[in-house]
Backbone as CSV, one residue per row, in Angstrom:
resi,resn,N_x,N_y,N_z,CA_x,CA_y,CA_z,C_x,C_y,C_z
1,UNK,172.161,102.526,74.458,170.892,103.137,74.095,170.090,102.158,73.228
2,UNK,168.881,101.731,73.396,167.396,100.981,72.894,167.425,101.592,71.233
3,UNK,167.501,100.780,70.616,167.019,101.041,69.401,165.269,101.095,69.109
4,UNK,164.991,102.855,68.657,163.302,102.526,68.893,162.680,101.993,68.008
5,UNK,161.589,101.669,67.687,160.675,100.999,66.854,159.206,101.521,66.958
6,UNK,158.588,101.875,65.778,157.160,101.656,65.647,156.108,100.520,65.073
7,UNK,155.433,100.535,65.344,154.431,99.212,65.007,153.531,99.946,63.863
8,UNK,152.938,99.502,62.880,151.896,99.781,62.278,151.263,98.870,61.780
9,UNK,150.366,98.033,62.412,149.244,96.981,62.343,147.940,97.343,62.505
10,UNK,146.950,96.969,61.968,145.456,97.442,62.037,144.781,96.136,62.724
11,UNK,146.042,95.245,63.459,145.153,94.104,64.170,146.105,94.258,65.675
12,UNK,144.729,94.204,65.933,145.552,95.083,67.895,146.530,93.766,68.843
13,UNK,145.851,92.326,68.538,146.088,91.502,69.086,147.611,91.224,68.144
14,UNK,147.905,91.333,67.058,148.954,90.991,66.578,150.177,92.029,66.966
15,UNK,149.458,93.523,67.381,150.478,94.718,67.727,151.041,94.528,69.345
16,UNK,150.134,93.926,69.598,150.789,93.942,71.230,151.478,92.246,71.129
17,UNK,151.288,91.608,70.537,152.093,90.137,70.531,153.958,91.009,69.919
18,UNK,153.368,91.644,68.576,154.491,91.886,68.665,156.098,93.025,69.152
19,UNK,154.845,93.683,70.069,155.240,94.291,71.207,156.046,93.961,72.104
20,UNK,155.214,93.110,72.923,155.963,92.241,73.968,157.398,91.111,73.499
21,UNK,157.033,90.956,72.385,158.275,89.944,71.965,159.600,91.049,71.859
22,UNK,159.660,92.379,70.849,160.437,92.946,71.202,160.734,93.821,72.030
23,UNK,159.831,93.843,73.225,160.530,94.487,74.305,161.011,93.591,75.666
24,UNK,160.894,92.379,75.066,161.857,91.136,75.852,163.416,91.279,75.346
25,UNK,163.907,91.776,74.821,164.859,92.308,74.230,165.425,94.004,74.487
26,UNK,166.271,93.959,75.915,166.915,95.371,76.218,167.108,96.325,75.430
27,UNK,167.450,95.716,74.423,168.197,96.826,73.103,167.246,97.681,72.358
28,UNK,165.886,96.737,72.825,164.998,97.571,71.627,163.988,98.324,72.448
29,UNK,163.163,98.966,71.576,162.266,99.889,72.409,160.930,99.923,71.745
30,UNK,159.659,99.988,71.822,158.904,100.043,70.670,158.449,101.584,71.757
31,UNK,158.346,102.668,70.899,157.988,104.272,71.276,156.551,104.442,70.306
32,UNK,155.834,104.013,70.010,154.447,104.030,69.778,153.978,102.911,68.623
33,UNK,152.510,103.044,68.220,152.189,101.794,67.754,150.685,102.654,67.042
34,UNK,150.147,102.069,66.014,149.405,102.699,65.075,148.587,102.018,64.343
35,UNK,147.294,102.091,64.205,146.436,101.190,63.478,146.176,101.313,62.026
36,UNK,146.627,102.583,61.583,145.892,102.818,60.318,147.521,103.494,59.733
37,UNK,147.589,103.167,58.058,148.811,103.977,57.553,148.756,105.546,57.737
38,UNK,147.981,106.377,57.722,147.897,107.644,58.073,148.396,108.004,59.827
39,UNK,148.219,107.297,60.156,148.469,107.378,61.894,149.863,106.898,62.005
40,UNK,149.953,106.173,61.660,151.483,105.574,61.361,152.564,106.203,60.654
41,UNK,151.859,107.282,59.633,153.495,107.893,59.308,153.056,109.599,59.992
42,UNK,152.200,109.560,60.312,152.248,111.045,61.703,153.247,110.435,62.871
43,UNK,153.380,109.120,63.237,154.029,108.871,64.289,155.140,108.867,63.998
44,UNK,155.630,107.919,62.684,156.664,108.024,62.103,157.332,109.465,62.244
45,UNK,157.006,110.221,61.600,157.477,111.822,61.420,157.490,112.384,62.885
46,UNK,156.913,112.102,63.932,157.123,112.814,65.036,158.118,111.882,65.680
47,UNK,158.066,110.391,65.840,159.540,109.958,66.951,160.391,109.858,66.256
48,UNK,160.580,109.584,64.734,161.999,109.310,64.016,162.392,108.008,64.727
49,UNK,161.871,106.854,64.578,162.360,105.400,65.032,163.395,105.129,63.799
50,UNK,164.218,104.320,64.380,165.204,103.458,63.639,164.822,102.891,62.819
51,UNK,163.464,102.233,63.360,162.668,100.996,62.751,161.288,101.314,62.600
52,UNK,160.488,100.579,61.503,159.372,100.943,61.447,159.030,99.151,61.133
53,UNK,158.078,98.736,61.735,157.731,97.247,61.236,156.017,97.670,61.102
54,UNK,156.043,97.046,59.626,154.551,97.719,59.050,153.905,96.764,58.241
55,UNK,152.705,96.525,58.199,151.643,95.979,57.565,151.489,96.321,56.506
56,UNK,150.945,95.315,55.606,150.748,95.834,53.740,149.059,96.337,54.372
57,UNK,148.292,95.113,54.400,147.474,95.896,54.139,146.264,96.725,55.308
58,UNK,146.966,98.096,55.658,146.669,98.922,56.567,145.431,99.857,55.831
59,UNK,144.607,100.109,56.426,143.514,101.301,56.225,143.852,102.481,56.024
60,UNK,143.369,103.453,55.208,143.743,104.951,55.322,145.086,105.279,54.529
61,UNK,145.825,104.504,54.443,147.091,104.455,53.737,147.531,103.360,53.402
62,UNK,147.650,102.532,52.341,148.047,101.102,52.498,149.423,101.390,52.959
63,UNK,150.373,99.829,52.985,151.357,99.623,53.539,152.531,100.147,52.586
64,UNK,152.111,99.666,51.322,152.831,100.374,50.390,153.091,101.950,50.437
65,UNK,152.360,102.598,50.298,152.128,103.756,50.385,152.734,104.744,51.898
66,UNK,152.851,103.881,52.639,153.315,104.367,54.098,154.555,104.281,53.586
67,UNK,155.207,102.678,53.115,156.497,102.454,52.755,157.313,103.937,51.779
68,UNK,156.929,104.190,50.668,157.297,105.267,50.330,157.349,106.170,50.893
69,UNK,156.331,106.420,51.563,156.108,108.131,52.245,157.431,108.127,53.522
70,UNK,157.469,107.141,53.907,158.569,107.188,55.296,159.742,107.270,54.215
71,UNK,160.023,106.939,53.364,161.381,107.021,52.541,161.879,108.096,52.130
72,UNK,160.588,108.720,51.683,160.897,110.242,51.460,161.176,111.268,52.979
73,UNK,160.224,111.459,53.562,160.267,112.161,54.516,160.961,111.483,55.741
74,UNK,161.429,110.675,56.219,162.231,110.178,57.247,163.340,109.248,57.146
75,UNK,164.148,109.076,55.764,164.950,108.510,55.268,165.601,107.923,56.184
76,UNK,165.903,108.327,57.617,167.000,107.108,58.591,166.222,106.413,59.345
77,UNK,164.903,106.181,58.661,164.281,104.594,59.513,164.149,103.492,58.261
78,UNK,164.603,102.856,59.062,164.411,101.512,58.253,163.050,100.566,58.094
79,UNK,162.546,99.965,57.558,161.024,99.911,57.015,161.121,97.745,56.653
80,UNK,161.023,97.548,58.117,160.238,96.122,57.783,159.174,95.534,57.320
81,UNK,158.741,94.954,56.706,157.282,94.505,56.538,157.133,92.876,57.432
82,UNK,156.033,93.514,58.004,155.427,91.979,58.566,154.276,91.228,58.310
83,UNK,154.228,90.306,57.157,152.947,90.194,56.260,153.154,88.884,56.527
84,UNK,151.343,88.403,56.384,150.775,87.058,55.982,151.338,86.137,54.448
85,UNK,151.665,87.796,53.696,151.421,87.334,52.165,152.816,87.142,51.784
86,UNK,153.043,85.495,51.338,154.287,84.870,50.779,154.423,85.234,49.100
87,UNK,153.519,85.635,48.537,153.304,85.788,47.210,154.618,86.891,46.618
88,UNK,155.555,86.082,45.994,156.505,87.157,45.070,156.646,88.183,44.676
89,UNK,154.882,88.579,44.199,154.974,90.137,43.484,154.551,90.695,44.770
90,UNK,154.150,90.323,45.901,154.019,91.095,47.459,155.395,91.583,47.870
91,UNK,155.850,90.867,48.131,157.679,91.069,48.596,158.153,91.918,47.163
92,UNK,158.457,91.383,46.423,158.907,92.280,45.243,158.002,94.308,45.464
93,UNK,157.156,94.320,45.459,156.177,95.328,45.356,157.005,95.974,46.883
94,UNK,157.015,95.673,47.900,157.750,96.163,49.033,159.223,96.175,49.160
95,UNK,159.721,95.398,48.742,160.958,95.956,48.108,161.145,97.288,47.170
96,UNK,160.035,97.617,46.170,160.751,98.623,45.022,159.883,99.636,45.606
97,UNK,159.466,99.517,46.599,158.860,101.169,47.905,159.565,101.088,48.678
98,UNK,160.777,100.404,49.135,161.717,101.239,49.681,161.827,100.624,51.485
99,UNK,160.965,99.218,51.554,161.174,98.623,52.781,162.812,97.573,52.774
100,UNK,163.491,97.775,53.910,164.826,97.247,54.313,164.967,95.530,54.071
101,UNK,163.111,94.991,54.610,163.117,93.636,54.820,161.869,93.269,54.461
102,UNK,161.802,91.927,55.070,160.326,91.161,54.742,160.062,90.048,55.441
103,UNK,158.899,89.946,56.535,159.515,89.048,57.373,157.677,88.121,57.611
104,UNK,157.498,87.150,57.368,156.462,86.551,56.914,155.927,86.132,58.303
């Protein structure tokens, strides 16, 4: 069985790049995809993905803020971040909301 995944990026060309990369990969599945943090943890809460790979800075909800909210309310997905920003207190700041990783 595909491990599923959601996307939450507010840049369309970066959501479908990183779409296609993991669904070149059998195991995984991406089961929807979301532009804004508000849209993203409605999706969250309705498929229950394994995985959530999410943007800091998303519209409507920042990334942070998604990060917590999936922690509370959907505790068995795990919460990547996929950011531009190398900056310490960025990663640190997504770390202590409750994301698994950090992947630049």
């Amino acid at each position: 069985m595909a491990a599923t995944i959601v996307l939450v990026e507010d840049h369309e060309l970066l959501r479908r790049g990183t779409q296609q990369a993991i669904e070149a990969d059998a195991t995984l599945r991406v089961v929807g995809e979301a532009g804004d943090g508000e849209a993203g943890l409605k999706l969250i809460q309705r498929e229950l993905p394994d995985l959530a790979i999410v943007d800091l800075g998303l519209p409507r909800l920042s990334g942070f803020e998604l990060i917590q909210q999936v922690v509370l309310l959907v505790p068995c997905c795990r919460i990547i971040v996929l950011s531009q920003h190398a900056e310490l207190n960025m990663v640190d700041a997504a770390f202590r909301a409750g994301a698994s990783g950090y992947l630049l």
